[in-house]
C-alpha positions as CSV (number, residue, x, y, z in Angstrom):
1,X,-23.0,-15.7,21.8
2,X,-20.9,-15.5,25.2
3,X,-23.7,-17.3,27.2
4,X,-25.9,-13.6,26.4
5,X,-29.3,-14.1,25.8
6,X,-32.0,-11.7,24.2
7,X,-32.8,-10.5,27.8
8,X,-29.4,-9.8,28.9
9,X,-28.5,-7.6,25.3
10,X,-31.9,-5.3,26.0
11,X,-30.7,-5.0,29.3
12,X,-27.6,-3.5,27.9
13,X,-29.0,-1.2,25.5
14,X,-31.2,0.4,28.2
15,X,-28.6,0.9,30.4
16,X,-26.5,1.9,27.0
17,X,-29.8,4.7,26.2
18,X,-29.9,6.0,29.8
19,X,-26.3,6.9,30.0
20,X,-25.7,8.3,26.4
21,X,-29.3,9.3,25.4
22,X,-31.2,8.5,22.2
23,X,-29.8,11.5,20.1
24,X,-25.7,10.0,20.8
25,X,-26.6,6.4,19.6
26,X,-26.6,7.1,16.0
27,X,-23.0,8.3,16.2
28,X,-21.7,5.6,19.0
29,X,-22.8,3.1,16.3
30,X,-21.3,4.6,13.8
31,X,-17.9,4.9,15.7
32,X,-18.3,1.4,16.8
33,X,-18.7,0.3,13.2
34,X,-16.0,2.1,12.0
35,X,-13.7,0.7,14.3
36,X,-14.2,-2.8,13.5
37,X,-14.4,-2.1,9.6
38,X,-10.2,-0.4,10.1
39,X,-9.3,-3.2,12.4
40,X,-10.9,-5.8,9.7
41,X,-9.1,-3.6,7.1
42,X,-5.6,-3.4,8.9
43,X,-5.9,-7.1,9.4
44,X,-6.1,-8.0,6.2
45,X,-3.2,-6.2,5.2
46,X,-1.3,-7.1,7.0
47,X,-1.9,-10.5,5.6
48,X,-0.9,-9.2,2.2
49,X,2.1,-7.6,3.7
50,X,3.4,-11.2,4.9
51,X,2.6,-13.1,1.8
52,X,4.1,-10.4,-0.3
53,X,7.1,-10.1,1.8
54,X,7.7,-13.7,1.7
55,X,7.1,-14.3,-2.3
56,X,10.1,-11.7,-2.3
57,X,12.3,-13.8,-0.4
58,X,11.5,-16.5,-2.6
59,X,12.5,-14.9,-5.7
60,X,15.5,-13.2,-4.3
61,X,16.7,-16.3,-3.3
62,X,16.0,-18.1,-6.7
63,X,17.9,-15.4,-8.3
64,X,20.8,-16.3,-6.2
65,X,21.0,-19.8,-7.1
66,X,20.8,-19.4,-10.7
């Protein structure tokens, strides 16, 4: 994972607890999680945007052959 071991990731939570304390971690997770759920979310539509987009083309340009 990135060439971080175990030792390396507690060393970053510490340092993560000292500057935000123990009662702020709850909601930094939280945001954090949030965040990657609505860029996971908005990635996937976007997805269904281009498919949809281009099955439209498809058919308005069946429509104009026949």
């Amino acid at each position: 994972m990135f060439g971080i071991g175990l030792p390396e990731l507690l060393i970053i939570l510490l340092i993560v607890l000292i500057i935000f304390g123990a009662s702020r971690l709850p909601e930094i997770g939280s945001g954090i999680g949030q965040g990657i759920r609505n860029f996971r979310k908005a990635f996937k539509s976007e997805d269904k945007t281009i498919d949809i987009t281009s099955e439209k083309e498809l058919e308005e340009k069946n429509q104009k052959k026949s």
